[in-house]
C-alpha positions as CSV (number, residue, x, y, z in Angstrom):
1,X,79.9,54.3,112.5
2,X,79.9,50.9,114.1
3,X,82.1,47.8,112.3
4,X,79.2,46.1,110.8
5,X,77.7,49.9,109.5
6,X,80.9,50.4,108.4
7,X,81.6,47.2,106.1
8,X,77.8,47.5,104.6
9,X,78.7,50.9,103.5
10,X,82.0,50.1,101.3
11,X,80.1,46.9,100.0
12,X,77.5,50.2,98.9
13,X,74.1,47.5,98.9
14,X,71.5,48.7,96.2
15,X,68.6,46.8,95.5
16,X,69.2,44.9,92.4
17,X,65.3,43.3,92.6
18,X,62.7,42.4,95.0
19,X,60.5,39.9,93.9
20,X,58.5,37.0,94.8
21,X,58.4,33.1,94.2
22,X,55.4,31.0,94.9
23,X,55.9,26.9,94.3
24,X,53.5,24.2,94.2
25,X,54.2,20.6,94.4
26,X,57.4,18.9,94.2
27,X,60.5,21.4,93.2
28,X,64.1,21.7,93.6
29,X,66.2,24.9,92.0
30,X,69.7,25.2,91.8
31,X,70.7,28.9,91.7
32,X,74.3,29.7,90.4
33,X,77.2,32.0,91.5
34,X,75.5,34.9,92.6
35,X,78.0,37.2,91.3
36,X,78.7,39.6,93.8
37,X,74.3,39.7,95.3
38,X,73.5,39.2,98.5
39,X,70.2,37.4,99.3
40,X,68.0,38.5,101.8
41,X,64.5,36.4,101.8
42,X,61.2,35.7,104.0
43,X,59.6,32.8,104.0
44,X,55.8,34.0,104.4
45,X,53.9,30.2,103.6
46,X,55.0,27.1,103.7
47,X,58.4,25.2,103.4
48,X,61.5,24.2,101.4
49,X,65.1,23.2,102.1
50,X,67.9,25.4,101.4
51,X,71.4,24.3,101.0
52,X,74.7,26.4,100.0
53,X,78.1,25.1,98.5
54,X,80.9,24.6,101.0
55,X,78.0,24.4,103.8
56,X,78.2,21.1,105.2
57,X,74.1,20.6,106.0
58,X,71.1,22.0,104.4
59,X,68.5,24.3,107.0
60,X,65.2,23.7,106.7
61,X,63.1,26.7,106.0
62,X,59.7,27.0,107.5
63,X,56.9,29.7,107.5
64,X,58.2,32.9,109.5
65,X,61.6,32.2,109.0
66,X,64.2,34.9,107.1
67,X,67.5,33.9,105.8
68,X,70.1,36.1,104.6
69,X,72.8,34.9,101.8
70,X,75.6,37.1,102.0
71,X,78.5,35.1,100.4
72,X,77.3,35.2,96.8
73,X,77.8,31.5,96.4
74,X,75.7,29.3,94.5
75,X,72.8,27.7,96.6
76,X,69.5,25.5,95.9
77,X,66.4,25.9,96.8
78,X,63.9,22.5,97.2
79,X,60.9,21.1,98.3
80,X,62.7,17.4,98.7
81,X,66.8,17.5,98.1
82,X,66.3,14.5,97.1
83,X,64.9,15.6,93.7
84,X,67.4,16.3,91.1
85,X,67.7,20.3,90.5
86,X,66.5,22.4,87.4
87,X,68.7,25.6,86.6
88,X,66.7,28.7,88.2
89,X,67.7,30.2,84.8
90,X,64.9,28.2,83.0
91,X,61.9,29.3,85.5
92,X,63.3,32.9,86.4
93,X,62.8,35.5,83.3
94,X,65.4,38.8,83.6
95,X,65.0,40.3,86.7
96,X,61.9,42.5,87.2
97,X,61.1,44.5,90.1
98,X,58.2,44.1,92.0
99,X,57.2,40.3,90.1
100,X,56.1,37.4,91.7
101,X,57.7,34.0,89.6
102,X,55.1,30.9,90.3
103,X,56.6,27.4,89.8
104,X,54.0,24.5,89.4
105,X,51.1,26.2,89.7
106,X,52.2,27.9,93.3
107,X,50.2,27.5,97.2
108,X,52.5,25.3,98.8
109,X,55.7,27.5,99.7
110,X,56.1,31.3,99.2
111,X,58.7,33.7,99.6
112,X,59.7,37.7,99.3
113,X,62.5,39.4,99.9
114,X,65.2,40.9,97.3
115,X,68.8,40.7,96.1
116,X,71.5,43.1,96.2
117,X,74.3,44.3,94.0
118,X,77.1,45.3,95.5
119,X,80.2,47.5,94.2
120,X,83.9,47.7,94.4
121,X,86.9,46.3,93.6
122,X,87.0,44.4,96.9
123,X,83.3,43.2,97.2
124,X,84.4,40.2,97.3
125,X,86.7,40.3,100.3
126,X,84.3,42.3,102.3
127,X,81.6,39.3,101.6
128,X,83.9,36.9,102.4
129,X,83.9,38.9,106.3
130,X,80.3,37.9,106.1
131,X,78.9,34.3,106.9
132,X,77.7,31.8,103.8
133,X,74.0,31.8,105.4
134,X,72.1,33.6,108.3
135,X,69.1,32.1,109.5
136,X,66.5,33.9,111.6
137,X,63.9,31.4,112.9
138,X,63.4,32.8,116.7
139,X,60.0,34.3,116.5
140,X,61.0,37.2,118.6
141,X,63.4,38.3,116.4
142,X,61.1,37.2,113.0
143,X,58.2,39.6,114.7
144,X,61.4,42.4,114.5
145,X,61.4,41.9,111.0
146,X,57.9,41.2,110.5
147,X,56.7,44.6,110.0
148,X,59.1,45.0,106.9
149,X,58.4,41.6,105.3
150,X,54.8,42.3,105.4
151,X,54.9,46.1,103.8
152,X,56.9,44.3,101.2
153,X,54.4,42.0,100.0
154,X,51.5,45.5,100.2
155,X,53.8,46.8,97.7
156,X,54.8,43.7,95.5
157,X,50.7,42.7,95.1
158,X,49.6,46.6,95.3
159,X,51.8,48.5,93.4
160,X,51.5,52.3,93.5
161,X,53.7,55.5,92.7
162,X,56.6,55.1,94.6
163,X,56.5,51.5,95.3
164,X,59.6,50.3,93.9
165,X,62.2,52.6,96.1
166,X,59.8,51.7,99.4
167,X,60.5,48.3,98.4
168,X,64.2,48.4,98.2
169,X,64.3,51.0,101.8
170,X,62.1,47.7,103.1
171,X,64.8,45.6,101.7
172,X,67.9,47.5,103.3
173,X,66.2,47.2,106.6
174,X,65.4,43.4,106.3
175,X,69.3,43.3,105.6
176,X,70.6,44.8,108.5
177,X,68.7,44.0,110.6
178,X,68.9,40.2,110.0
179,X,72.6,40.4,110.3
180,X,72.0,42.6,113.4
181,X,69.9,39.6,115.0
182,X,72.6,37.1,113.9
183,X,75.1,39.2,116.2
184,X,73.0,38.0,118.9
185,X,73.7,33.8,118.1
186,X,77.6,34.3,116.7
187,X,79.1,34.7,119.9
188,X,81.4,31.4,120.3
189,X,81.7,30.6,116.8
190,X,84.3,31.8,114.2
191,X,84.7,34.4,111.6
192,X,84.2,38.3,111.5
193,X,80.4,38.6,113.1
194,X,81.3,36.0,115.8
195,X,84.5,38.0,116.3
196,X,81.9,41.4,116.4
197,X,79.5,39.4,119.0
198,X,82.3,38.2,121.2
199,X,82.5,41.1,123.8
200,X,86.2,41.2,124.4
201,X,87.3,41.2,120.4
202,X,84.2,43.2,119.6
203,X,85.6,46.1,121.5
204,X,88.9,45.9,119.7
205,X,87.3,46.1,116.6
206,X,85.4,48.5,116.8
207,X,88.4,50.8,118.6
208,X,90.4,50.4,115.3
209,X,87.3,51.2,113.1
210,X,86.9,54.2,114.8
211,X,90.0,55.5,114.9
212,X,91.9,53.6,112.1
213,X,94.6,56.6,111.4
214,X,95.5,55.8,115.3
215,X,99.0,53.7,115.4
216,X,97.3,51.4,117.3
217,X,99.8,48.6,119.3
218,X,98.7,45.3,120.2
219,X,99.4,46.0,123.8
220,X,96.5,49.1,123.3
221,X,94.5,47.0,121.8
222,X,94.7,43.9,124.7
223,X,93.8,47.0,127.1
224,X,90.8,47.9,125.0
225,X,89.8,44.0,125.6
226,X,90.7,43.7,129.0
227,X,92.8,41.2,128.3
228,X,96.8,40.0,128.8
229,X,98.8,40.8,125.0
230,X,99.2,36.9,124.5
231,X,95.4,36.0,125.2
232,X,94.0,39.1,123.0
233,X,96.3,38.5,120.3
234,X,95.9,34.1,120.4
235,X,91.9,35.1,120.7
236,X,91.9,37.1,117.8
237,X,93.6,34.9,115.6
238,X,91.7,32.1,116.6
239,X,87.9,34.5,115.7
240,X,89.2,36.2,113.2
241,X,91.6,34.1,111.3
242,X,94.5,36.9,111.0
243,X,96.4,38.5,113.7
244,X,95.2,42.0,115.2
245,X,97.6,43.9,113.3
246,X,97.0,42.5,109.9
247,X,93.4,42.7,110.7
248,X,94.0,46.9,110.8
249,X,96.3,46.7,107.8
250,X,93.8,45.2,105.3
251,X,90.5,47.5,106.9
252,X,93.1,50.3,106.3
253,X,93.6,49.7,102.5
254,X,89.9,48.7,101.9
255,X,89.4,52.6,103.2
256,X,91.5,53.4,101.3
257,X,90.4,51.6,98.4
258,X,86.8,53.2,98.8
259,X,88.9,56.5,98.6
260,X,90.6,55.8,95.4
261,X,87.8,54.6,93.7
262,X,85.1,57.2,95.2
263,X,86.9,60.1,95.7
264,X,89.7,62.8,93.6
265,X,91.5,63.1,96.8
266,X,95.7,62.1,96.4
267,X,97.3,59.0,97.5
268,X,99.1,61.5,100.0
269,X,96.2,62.7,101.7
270,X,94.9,59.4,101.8
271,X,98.5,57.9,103.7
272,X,98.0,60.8,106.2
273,X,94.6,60.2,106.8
274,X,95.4,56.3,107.6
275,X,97.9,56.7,110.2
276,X,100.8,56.9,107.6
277,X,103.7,59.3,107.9
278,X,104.7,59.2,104.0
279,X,103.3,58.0,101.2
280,X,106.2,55.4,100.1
281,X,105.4,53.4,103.1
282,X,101.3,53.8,102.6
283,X,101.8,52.5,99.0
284,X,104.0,49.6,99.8
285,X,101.6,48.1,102.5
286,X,98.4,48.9,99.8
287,X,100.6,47.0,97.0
288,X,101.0,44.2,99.8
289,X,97.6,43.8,100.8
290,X,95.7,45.0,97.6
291,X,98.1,43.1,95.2
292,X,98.7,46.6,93.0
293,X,100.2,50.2,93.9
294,X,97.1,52.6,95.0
295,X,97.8,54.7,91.3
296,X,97.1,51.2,89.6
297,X,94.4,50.6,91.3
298,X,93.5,54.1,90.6
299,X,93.5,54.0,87.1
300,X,91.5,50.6,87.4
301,X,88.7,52.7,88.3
302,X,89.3,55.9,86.0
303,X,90.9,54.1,82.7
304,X,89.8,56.9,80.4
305,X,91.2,60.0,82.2
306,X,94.7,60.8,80.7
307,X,94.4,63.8,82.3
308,X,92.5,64.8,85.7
309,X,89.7,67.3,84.9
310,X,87.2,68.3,87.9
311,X,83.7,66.5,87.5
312,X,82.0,70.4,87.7
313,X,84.2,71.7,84.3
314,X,84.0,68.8,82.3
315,X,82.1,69.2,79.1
316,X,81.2,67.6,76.0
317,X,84.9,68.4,74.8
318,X,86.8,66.3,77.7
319,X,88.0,63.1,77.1
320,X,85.4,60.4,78.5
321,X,82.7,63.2,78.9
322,X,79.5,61.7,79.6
323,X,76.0,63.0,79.4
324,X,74.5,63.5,82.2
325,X,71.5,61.9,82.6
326,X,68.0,62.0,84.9
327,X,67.4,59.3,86.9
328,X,65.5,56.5,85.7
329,X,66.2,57.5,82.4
């Protein structure tokens, strides 16, 4: 898979809700920490300002523009930001898929789209790669997500048999492929998509995702690039914010971490499968990078199995033996 493919995939996006909100009059929202949720909205009438902490100004938002929130952090939603906010938790009842929420009497600004859970240990770091907002307002590239935006709202007001997993396939797509567009604008800029839309470091990246058990040098690396070892290496840092090598160390234990938590296969398989020759030296570079040795963080995600039983001959007599259930149940 491709870098961005890959990071989506460990962050394991489901659709938590996808929903509606329709506002009349004068409004301002303040929405808290998102708790590990990305946000990935339309705008399909109307239009409102939107501001998120630690972003310096707020974007306006206007009729056929999408905006993705992929940081988790607390943002607000407003008519005028000069209006002082009400807590979202006083107009929003628990989440219900498929609703529509109207504030004021709605007609003046509405919007659709849906919010993600993600999972892992390290959902955090991996949104952190991601930018704090991405703002589609071209309309070539609103027309590419047009089509998706607009089946969305057929299913949220005309709900039939099957509508709630179109809506969240809907969703997926919306996601990627607003932070697909975005690739398009980060070149120049700083952090992990800019460093992915930069041509040069993009290549890099996406040599040590491919092959990350490959004891890849920065010399190798500046080749992949085109470029002399000092410029890759001071252009990386400068994107990127770590240096090339450190940059393979932590995507290596955030496999690896996927592994632990997702699979029964053993920390020495893992090591050999990342490029490491023994399993001491795998675990002392997860401990550094991970904070913990991979069996802690193994037992993090499996606190209830004293003893390791295959998932196909456990029954109602194993430790931490749980029913199986249907979905939806």
């Amino acid at each position: 898979m491709d870098p961005l493919s890959d990071v989506l995939s460990l962050l394991k996006p489901r659709s938590y809700v996808s929903a509606g909100f329709d506002a009349g009059g004068d409004w301002s929202i303040q929405f808290a920490d998102q708790h590990g949720r990305i946000k990935c909205y339309a705008v399909i009438s109307g239009g409102a300002w939107l501001s998120v902490e630690s972003v310096a100004d707020a974007v306006r938002l206007e009729a056929g523009d999408c905006f993705v929130l992929p940081s988790g952090r607390p943002f607000r939603l407003a008519s005028d930001m000069a209006l002082t906010p009400i807590s979202a938790g006083t107009i929003f009842p628990p989440a219900r898929d498929g609703g529509v929420v109207t504030y004021n009497g709605g007609g003046d600004f509405f919007l659709a789209g849906s919010r993600f859970a993600v999972g892992g240990h390290n959902a955090g770091t991996l949104m952190a790669m991601l930018p704090p907002i991405v703002h589609i307002r071209k309309e070539a590239d609103q027309t590419a997500l047009r089509w998706s935006v607009e089946r969305m709202m057929q299913e949220l007001h005309e709900p039939r048999p099957g509508s709630a997993l179109i809506a969240q396939h809907l969703a997926h797509m919306m996601l990627i492929q607003a932070l697909r567009l975005h690739l398009t604008e980060a070149s120049g800029g700083v952090g992990w998509l800019s460093a992915l839309a930069d041509r040069q470091i993009g290549m890099a990246i996406s040599a040590m995702h491919a092959d990350p058990a490959h004891r890849w040098t920065l010399q190798e690396l500046a080749e992949r690039s085109h470029m002399s070892r000092s410029t890759f290496a001071l252009r990386f840092r400068e994107i990127v914010g770590e240096t090339p090598m450190d940059y393979l160390t932590r995507w290596r234990m955030l496999l690896a971490g996927d592994r632990l938590e997702n699979s029964g296969d053993p920390i020495s398989a893992i090591a050999i499968s990342l490029g490491y020759e023994s399993e001491s030296a795998f675990s002392t570079a997860f401990k550094r990078v991970m904070g913990c040795s991979p069996r802690q963080y193994s037992r993090r995600r499996h606190p209830a199995s004293p003893t390791h039983v295959p998932i196909g001959e456990r029954n109602r007599n194993t430790p931490g033996y749980v029913e199986p259930r249907l979905a939806g149940e």
